[in-house]
N, C-alpha and C positions, 0 to 999 in steps of 0.2 A: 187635456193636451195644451189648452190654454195657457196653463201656470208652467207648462213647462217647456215651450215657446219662450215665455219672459226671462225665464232663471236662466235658458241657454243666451238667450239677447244679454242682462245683464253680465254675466261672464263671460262675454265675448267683449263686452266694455271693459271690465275689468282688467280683464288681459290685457288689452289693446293701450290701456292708460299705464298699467306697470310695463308694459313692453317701451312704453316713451320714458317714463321716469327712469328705467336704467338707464336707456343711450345717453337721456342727458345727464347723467348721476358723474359718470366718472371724469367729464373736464371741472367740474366745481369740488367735485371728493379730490382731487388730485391738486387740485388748489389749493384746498381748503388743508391738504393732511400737510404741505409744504410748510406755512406761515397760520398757526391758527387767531383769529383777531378773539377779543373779547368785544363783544359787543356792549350797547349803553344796556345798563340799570343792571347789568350782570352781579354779583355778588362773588367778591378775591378775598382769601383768607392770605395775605402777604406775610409768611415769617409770624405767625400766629395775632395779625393786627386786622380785623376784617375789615373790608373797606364796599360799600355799596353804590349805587350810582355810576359806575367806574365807566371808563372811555378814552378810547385811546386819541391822544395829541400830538401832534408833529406828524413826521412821517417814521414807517420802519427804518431801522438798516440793514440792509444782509452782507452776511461779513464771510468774505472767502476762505479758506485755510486747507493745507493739504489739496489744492489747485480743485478744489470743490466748495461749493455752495455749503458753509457752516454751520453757520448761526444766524438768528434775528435778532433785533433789539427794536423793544418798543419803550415808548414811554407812555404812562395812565395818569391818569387824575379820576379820583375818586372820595366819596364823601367817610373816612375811617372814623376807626375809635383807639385809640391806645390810652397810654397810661393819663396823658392829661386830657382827655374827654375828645370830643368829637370834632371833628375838623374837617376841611377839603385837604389832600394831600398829594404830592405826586407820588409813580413807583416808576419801576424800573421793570423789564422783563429780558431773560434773555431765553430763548428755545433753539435746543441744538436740531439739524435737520435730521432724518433717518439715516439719506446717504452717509454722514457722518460721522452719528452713535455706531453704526451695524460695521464699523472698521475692529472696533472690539476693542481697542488700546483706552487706559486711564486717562479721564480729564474731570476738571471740575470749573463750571460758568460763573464767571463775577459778573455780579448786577447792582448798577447805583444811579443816580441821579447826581450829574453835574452842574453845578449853580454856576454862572458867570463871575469870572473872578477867584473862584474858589483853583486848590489846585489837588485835593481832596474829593472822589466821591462821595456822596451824603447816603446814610442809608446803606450803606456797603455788606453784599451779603455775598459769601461763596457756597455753592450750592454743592450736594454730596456727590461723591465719587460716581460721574456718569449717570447724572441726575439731566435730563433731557430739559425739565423746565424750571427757570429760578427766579425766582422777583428780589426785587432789595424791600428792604422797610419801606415803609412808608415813611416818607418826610414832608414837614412843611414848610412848603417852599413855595406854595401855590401864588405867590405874588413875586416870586423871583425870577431871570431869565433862566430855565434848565434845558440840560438835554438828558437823556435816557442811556445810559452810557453801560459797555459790558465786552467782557474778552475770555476766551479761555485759557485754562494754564492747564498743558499737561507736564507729565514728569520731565523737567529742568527745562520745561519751552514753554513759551505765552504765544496766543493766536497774536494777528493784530486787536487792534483793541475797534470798537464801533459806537458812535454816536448818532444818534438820530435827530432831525433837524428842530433848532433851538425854538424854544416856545417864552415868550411873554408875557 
């Protein structure tokens, strides 16, 4: 009777511990499905240039369009590798929201990295037709001022366009 005492006791903890994890699951899952961040030392495979170390700089932007919550745009810095060997680099992301994507109409996310002065994104990538998440190249640019820059275009329209705040 003993051991079986303990086993109802533990499953009753058990319970009692997943019965709090859900309540508080869905303001942070709700959060979290909104803006996903990368966290540090995470490992980006950006446009086929991995990048390790990575971490997001500035702050996001969210860019409204269709009188709805869009898109985000971050900017990273991360330690890559491309064709001339290994570097810190910045990137670009832009992730379209669900409300958004689930309207079902064509678009594709430009994502780049703007350098002060330039009047050109660096790194410039457009991402496939209703492609939810898209990064630009990696560029080096890690000692210039950028910001993380990105807009959608659908057929014969561009969202606004969105910048996140300038990094040093």
């Amino acid at each position: 009777m003993h051991v079986l005492t303990r086993s109802i006791t533990a499953l009753t903890t058990l319970t009692a511990a997943a019965s709090l994890a859900v309540a508080a699951a869905p303001a942070s899952a709700a959060a979290s499905a909104r803006t996903p961040a990368i966290a540090p030392t995470v490992s980006v495979n950006a446009n086929g240039v991995t990048c390790t170390n990575v971490v997001q700089i500035g702050t996001k932007k969210v860019v409204a369009d269709r009188g709805m919550n869009a898109f985000t745009v971050r900017q990273f810095k991360g330690y890559c590798r491309d064709a001339k060997g290994s570097a810190w680099m910045n990137f670009a992301s832009v992730y379209v929201w669900q409300q958004y994507h689930v309207r079902g109409f064509a678009y594709r996310a430009y994502a780049g990295i703007v350098v002060r002065g330039d009047f050109e994104p660096r790194g410039f990538k457009a991402g496939a037709n209703r492609q939810r998440l898209t990064y630009s190249t990696p560029v080096r640019t890690i000692n210039d001022c950028t910001r993380g820059w990105g807009k959608l275009f659908r057929l014969g329209d561009e969202s606004r366009q969105g910048m996140t705040s300038e990094r040093c």
